[in-house]
N, C-alpha and C positions, 0 to 999 in steps of 0.2 A: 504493500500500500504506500502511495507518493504523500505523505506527511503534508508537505509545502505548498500543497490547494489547499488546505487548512489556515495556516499563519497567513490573513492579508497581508500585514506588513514586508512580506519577501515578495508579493507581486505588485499590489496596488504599488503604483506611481513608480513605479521601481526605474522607469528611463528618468523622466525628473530627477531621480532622486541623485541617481549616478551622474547627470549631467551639471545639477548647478553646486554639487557639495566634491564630489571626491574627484571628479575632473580639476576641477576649481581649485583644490588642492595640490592634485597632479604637477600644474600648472604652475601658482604660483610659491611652493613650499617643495618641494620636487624629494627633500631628504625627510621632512615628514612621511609624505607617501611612502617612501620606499620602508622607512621604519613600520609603517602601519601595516605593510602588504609582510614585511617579517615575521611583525607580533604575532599575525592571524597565521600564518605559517606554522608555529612554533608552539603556537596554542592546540593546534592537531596533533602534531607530533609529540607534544608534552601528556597531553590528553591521553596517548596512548600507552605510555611509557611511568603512568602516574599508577596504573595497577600493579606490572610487576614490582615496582618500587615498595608501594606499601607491603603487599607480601615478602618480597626478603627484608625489608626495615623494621615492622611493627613488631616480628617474634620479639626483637630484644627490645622493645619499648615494654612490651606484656610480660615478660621474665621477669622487669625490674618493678614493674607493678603489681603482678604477685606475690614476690619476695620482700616486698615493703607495704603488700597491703596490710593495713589498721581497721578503715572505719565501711561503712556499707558503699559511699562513696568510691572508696576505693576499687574494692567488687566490680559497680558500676562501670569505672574507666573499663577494668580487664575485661567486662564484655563486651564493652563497645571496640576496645581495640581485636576483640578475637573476629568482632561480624565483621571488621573492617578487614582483618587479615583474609574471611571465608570471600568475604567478595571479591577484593585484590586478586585471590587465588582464583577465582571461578571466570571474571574478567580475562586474566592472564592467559587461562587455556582458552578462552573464549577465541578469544586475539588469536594466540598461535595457533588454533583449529583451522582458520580461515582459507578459505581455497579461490586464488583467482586464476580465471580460465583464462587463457592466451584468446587471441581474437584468431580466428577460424577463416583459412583462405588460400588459394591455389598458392602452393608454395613456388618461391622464383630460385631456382637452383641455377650454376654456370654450366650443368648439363642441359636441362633444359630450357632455361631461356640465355643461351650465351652472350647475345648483343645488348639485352637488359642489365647483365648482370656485370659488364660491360662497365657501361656507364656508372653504377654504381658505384663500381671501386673506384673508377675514375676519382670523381664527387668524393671519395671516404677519401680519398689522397690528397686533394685539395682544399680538405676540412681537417688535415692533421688526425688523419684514419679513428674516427669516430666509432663506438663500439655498436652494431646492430647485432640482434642476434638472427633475425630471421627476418626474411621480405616477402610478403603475399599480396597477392591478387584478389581484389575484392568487387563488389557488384556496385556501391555507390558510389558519386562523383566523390572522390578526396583525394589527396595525398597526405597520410598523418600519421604519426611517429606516437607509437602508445608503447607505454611503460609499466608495462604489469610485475608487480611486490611479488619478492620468491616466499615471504613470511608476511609475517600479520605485521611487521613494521617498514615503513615507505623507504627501508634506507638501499638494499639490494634490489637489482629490478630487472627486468629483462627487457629488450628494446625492441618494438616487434614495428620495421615499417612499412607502410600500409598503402599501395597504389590501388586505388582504382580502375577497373577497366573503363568505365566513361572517362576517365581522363585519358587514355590512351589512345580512343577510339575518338577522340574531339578536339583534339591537341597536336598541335605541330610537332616536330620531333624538336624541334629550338623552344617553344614553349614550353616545352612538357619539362625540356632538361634544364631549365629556368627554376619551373613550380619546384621538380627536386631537390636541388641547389638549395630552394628556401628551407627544406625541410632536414638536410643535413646538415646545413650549415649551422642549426640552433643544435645540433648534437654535439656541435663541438665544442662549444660553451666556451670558446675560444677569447670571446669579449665582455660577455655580460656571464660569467658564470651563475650569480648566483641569483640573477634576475632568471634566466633559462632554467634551472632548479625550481623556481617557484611557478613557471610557467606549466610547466610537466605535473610539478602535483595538483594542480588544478582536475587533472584528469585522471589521477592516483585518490582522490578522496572521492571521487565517483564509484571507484572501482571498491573502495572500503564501504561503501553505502550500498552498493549490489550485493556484491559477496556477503555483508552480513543477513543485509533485509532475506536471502533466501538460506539463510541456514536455521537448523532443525534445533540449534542451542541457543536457551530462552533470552542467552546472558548476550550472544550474539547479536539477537533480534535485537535487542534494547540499545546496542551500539549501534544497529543500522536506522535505528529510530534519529538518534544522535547524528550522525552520518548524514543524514538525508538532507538536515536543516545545514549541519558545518558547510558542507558540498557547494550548497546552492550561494549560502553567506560569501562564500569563499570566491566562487566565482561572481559574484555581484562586487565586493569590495576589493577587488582585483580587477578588475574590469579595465581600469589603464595603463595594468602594468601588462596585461594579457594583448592590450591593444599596441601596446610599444615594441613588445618581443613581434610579434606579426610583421609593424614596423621593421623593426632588425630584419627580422629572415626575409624583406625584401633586397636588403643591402647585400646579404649574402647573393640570391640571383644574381646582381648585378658583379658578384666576385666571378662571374660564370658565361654571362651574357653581355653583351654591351648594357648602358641603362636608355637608351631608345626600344631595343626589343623590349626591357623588361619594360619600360611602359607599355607598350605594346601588350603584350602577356597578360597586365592587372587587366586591360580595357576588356580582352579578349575573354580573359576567364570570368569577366565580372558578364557580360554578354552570354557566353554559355550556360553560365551557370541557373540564370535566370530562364533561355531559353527552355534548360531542361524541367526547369520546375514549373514554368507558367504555361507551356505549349504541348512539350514533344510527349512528358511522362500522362500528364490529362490526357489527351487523347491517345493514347497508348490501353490505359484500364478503361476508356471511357466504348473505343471499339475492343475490349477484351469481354467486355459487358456483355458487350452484343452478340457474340458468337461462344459454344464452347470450346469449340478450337479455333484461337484467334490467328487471323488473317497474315498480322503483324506484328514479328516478333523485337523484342527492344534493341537490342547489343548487335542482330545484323543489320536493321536499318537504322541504328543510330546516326553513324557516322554520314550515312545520303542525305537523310532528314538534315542532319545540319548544315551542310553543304547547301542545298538547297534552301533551307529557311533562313538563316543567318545571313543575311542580304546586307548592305549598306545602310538602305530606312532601318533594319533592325536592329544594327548595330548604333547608332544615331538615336532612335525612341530610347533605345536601354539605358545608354549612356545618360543621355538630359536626363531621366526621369531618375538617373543614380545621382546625377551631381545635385540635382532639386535638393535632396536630402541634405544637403552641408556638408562639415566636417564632422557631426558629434554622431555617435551611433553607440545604441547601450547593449552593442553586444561584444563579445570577445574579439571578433573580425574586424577592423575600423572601416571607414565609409572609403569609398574612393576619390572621394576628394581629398582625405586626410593621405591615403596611401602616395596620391600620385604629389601632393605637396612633399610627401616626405621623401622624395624622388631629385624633388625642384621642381618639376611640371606644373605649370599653370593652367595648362590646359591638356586634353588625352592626346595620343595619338592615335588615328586609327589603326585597326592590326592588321595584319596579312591575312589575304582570304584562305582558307584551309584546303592545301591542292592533296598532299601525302601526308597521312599523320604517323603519331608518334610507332602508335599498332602495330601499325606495317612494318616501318621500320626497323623497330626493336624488336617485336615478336616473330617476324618472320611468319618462317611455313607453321607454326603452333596457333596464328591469329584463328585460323578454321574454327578450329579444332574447342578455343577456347570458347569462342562466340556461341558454340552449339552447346557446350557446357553450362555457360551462362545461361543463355536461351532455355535449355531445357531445365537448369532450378527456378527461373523464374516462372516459369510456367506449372510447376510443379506448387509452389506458394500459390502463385494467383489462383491453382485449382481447391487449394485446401480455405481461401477467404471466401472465394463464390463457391 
């Protein structure tokens, strides 16, 4: 159960609130924020770290309070420090019980994806060989670097990164190797370390509020209860140092690409992106409706569909109606007018129309093969919703 439709206070007014107080902040107190975006950091990680404590600490507070108990009072403490000791304890295994699942996806090995994997090292070699553990292929539009805890505490982690095949399938081979560039490039933590560290656990206390909300131990549960509100707090009150690291990993692209492409690249993924969400995917379930074996399936005609729809007017409507918005945006992503000023750009540039994308290029003779993979789980999900 999602806690946080419960508490108005973490939705009501929640863009205002981020906009005229902790931007404003950001802004003009720049080592406040940063202190503030710690505290609440450290506040998690104490919070965790505050059970085993009391279980190896309180035995010898309760030894010396037996041994010198007098009055009933005294009694008293020694129960209260033994319930504290039993919770600590129950806490404790609670926490190291915890199990989080790696995120699940075509794995990209240099056997099988050679020219992919390729470029990757490349990228790990010009980010000072940045630790991944694993690289998979996944069904939504991203490219995003998740950091899943080998234990119930955030400090070891396993780096699992994350392409998407809509990115592959909609993406230049210079675009594409751009988005990556941003993505490796915050693994290397090479500039802002310990800004990058707070970036990542944003998506590590997520994974602490799953992992517990579905475990079977009561003591769990009531952390994920915990969890659910920290998460959300976390990323609300973080919100411009999450919009800054984003900032950063554009600087990185440009370690990679000229920074004309990479303009190019924001205008273009900020065009797609929307393309997929407002056009291509609606009408996709909308004729999946209509038929039980649908006509048209996503991942082979994605890449025509856009070719085709993403016209000049529609790169032109996307853009105005992105820059309309300003610089302020109360999500983790910043708006595109903030990105392309953090550029220098005054203004977008238009991108290159998409002749060969990235797919082809990098995947080779396995793009088939993949697309029918994809195709056929999508089709599989879409059968088990309708």
């Amino acid at each position: 159960m999602d806690i946080t439709r419960y508490l108005p206070f973490m939705n009501k007014g929640e863009k205002s609130f981020k906009k005229s107080f902790l931007f404003k902040i950001k802004e003009k107190l720049p080592r406040l924020s940063f202190g503030l975006s710690v505290f609440i950091a450290l506040f998690g990680i104490l919070f965790l770290l505050i059970f085993p404590y009391l279980f190896i600490t309180l035995p010898f507070a309760l030894y010396d309070t037996v041994i010198q108990a007098k009055e009933l009072k005294d009694w008293i403490d020694a129960l209260i420090q033994l319930a504290l000791i039993g919770l600590g304890g129950a806490f404790s295994w609670s926490i190291y019980q915890l199990k989080f699942n790696l995120p699940t996806g075509l794995d990209v090995t240099q056997e099988k994806f050679p020219h992919l994997y390729k470029l990757i090292e490349e990228l790990k070699t010009e980010f000072s060989q940045p630790k991944i553990d694993r690289i998979i292929i996944r069904d939504k539009y991203e490219i995003h670097v998740v950091k899943t805890p080998r234990t119930g505490m955030p400090f070891l982690n396993r780096s699992t990164l994350i392409i998407g095949l809509p990115v592959l399938l909609t993406m230049s081979p210079l675009y594409f190797r751009a988005l990556l560039a941003r993505r490796i490039g915050q693994l290397s933590t090479r500039h802002t370390p310990v800004t990058t560290r707070l970036y990542f656990l944003s998506d590590i206390w997520m994974q602490f509020a799953n992992s517990s909300k579905h475990s079977k131990n009561i003591f769990a549960k009531a952390l994920g209860f915990y969890f659910q509100i920290y998460s959300h707090l976390y990323q609300i009150f973080l919100t411009p140092l999450l919009q800054e690291e984003e900032l950063e990993a554009d600087s990185y692209g440009m370690d990679i690409v000229h920074e004309s492409d990479m303009t190019e690249c924001i205008v273009y993924e900020e065009v797609v992106t929307q393309f997929l969400k407002n056009k291509f995917w609606p009408k996709i379930y909308h004729m999946a409706k209509r038929s039980k074996t649908p006509e048209f399936l996503p991942y082979s005609q994605m890449t025509k569909v856009v070719k085709a729809g993403i016209t000049d007017d529609e790169i032109s409507t996307t853009i105005q109606a992105a820059l309309k918005l300003g610089m302020d945006s109360p999500t983790p992503i910043p708006s595109i007018s903030k990105r392309l000023n953090h550029l220098g750009r005054a203004k977008p540039l238009p991108p290159k129309r998409l002749t060969k994308t990235a797919a082809e290029y990098y995947l080779g003779n396995s793009l088939i093969k993949i697309i029918q993979l994809f195709d056929k789980r999508w089709l599989t999900k879409l059968k088990k919703k309708l």
